[in-house]
C-alpha positions as CSV (number, residue, x, y, z in Angstrom):
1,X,-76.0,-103.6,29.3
2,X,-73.6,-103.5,26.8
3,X,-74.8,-100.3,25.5
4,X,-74.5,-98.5,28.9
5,X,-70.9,-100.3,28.7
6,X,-69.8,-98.5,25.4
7,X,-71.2,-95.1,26.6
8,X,-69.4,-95.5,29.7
9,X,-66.0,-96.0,27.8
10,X,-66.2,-94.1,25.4
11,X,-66.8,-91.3,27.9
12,X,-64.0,-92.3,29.6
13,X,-61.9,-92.3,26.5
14,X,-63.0,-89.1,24.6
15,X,-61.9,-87.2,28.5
16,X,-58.5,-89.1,28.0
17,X,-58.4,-87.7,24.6
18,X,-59.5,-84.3,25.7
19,X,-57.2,-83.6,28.5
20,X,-54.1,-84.6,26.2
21,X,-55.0,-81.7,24.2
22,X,-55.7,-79.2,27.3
23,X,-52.0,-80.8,28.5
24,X,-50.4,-80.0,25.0
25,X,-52.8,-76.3,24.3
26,X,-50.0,-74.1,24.9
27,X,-47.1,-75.7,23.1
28,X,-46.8,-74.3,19.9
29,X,-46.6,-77.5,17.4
30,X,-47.3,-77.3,13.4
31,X,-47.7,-81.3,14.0
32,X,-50.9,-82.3,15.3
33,X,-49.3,-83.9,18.4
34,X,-52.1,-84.4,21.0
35,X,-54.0,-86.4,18.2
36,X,-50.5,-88.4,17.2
37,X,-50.3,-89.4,20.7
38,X,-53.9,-90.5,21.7
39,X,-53.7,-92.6,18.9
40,X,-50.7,-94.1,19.7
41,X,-51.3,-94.5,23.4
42,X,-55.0,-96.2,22.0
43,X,-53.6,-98.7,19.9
44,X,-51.0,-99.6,22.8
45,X,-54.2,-100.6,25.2
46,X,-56.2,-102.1,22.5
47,X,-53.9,-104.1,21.2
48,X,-53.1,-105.1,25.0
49,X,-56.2,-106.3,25.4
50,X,-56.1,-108.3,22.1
51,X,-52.8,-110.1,22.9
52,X,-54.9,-110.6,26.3
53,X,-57.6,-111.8,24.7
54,X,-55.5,-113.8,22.4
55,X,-53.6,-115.4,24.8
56,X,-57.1,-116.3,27.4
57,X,-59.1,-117.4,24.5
58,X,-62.3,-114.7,25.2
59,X,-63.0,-110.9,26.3
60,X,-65.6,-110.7,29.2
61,X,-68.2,-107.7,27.8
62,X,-66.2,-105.3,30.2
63,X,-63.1,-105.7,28.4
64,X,-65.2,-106.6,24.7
65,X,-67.3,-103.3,25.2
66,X,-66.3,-100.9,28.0
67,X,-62.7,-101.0,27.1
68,X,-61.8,-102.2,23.5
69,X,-65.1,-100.6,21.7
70,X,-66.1,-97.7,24.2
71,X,-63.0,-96.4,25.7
72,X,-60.5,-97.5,22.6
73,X,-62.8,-95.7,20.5
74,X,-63.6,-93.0,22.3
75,X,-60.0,-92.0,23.0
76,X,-58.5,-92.7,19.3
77,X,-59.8,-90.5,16.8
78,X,-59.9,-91.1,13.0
79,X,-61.9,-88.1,12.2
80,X,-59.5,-86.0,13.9
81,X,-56.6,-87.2,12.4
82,X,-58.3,-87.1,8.9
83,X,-59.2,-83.2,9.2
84,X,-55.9,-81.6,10.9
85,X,-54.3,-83.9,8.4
86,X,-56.5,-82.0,5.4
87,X,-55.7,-79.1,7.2
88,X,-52.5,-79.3,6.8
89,X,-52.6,-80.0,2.8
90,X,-54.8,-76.8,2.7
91,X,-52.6,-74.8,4.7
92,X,-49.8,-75.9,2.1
93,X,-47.9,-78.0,5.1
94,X,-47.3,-80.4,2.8
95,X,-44.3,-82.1,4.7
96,X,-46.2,-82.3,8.3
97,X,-49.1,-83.9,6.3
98,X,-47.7,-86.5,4.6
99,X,-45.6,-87.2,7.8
100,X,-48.6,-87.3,9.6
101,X,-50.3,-90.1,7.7
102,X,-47.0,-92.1,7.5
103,X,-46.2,-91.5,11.2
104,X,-49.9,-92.2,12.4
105,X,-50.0,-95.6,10.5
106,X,-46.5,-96.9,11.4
107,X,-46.4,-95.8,15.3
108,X,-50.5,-96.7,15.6
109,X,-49.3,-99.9,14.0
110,X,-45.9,-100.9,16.3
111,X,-48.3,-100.0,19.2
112,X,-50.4,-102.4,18.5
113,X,-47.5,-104.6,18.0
114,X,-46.2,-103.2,21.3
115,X,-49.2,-103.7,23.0
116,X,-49.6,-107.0,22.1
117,X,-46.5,-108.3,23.3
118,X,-46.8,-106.6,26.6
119,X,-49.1,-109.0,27.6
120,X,-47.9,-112.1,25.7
């Protein structure tokens, strides 16, 4: 069950993910923005449902594996990040990449922050 939990999230999440970048396709940003802001938006529910969690004492296997593992996961993306970010350094964007990395760990970690306290 909990597989058919993560697959289901993760579906959910990856669609999320997908239709922020159809939303942001025609604007014309050097910054990879769609994948700044799934990440962001990612880390603000998982780190909602770790202050829940937190503050409850235990995740049920919905919250455990359809929403922190399958949809979280599915919806932030790492690999992503990692390759606009290397295409940036190859495309000599030097600025943009290194602000990218900074950005993505500061933001990704206040909206964790952020997240938790919404629910504490």
């Amino acid at each position: 069950m909990n597989f058919l939990l993560v697959f289901i999230g993760g579906g959910l999440g990856s669609l999320c993910r997908y239709g922020i970048s159809v939303l942001l396709k025609n604007q014309d940003y050097v910054f990879p923005m769609a994948t700044f802001i799934a990440n962001a938006l990612s880390c603000i529910v998982l780190g909602a449902l770790v202050g829940w969690t937190m503050k409850n004492g235990s995740a049920s296997d919905v919250q455990k594996y359809l929403l922190m593992t399958g949809f979280c996961g599915g919806f932030s993306t790492f690999s992503t990040f990692t390759n606009e970010t290397f295409q940036l350094f190859q495309d000599g964007n030097l600025m943009y990449a290194f602000g990218n990395i900074l950005l993505s760990i500061v933001v990704c970690l206040v909206c964790i922050y952020v997240g938790m306290k919404m629910v504490s």
